[in-house]
N, C-alpha and C positions, 0 to 999 in steps of 0.2 A: 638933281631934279630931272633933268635925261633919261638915265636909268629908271625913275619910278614913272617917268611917261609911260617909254619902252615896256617896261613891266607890263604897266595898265592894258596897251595897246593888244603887247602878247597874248596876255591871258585873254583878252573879249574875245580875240578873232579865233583863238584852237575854242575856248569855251562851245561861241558859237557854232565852230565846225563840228566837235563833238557831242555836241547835242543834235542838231540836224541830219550828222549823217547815220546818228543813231536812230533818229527816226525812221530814217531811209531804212534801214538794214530790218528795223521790225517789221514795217511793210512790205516787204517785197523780198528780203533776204539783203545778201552779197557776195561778188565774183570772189571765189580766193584768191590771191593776190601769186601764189604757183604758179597757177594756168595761166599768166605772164610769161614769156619768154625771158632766161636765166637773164639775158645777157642787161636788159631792159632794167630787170630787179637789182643786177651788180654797181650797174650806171646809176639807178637813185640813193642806192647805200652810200656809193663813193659819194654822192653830192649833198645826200641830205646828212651822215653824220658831223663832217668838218661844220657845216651851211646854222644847222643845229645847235650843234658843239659850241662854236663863237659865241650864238647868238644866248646862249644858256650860261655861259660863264659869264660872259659879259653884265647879264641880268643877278645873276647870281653873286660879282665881285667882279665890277670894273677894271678892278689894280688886273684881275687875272687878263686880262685882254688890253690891255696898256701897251705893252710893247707893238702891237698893231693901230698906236691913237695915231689921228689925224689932226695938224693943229688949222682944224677950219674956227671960220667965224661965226659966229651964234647962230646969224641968218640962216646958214646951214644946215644947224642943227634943225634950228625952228623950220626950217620945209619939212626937215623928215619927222616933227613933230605935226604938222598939217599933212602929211601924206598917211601918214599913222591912224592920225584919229578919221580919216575918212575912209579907210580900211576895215575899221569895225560893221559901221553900218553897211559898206558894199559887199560883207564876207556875208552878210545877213542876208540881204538882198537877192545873193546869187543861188545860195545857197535854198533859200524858202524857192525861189522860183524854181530851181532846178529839182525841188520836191524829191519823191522818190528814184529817180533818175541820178541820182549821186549814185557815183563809184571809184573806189579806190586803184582803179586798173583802169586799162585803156580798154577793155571789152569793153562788148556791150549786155546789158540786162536782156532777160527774154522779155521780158515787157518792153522794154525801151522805149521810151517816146522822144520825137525829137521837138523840143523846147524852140519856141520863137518867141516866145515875152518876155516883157523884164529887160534884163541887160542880153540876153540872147539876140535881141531885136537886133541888135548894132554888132555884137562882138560872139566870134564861135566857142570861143573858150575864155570866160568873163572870170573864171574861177582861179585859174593860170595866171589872170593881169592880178585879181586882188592878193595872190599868194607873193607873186612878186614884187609887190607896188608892198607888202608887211614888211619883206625883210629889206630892200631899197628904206625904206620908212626907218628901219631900225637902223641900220647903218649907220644913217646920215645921224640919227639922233647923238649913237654911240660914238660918230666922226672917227670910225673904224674901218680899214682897206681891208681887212680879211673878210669882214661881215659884208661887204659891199664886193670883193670880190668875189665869194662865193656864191653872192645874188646873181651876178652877173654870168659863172657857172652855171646855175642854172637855169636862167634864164634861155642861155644857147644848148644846153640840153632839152629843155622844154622843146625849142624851136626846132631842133636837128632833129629829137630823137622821139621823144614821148608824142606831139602834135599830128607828126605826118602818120605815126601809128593807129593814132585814135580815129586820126579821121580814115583809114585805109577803114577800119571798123565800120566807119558810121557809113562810109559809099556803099558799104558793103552789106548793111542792116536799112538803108534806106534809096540808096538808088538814085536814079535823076533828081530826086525831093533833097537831097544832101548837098550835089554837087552843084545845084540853084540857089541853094543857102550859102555855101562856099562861096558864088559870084558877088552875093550880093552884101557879105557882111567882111568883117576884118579877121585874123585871127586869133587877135590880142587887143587890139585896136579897132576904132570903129575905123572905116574906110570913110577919106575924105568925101569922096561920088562913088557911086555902083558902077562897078565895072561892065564894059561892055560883053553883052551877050556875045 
């Protein structure tokens, strides 16, 4: 039953992103994913094939990702069944808000606009939490340490490596207006209080 959650949860949230950021691309175009820095493009390959891989076998034949099970208790699983299903609708969410403004790279678009509504309001990269908060979600369902550790991978690549890039991008396409947004919101998370000025 696990596995046909997983399924379900998987297929909404790329469905959803694949539609949306199609949209984006016919409106406005998209950055090649090249004009990335080599090293940038090597670090999401290492992360997203293994990250991928599990989480595709796994859905695909259990037995094939067995030797990575975890013996948790249901409860377990059932979070990462509720963190799952609330992952579809905030992939939605993020995604519709961030409109044409989606991109697969850390540049930025010649139009660029910087977003403050929606989940923007509170979180600088809402897009980053629900990507993570999928495969956290699948893990626990799968009760799998490879799937959950390679969430965890990347989540500290997000954090080290892709984050402080995009935002060097965005200080740099927006200026005092970015680095005020920066104070006053989380990066992943909403910030408990606004930090001080």
């Amino acid at each position: 039953m696990f596995r046909w959650i997983a399924l379900s949860v998987f297929l909404a949230s790329v469905s959803i992103s694949t539609l949306l950021r199609r949209r984006a691309r016919r409106a406005v175009g998209a950055i090649p994913r090249r004009l990335e820095p080599s090293a940038l493009i090597a670090m999401r390959l290492l992360v997203a094939l293994p990250l991928f891989g599990g989480v595709i076998a796994y859905l695909a034949n259990p037995g094939w990702m067995a030797w990575a099970s975890l013996p948790w208790p249901s409860w377990a699983r059932w979070l990462g069944v509720a963190l799952g299903v609330l992952v579809v609708p905030a992939s939605y969410w993020v995604l519709n808000t961030l409109g044409s403004n989606v991109s697969e790279t850390v540049l930025t678009k010649q139009h660029q606009q910087l977003v403050r509504t929606g989940p923007y309001r509170w979180v600088r990269h809402p897009l980053y939490t629900t990507g993570t908060a999928l495969f956290v979600g699948i893990g626990l369902m799968a009760a799998n340490w490879f799937i959950l550790l390679w969430a965890g991978i990347a989540l500290i690549g997000l954090l080290a490596a892709v984050i402080p890039r995009e935002e060097a991008e965005l200080v740099s396409r927006f200026g005092d207006e970015y680095r005020r947004y920066q104070r006053e919101t989380g990066a992943m998370l909403p910030l408990l209080r606004t930090r001080e000025r």
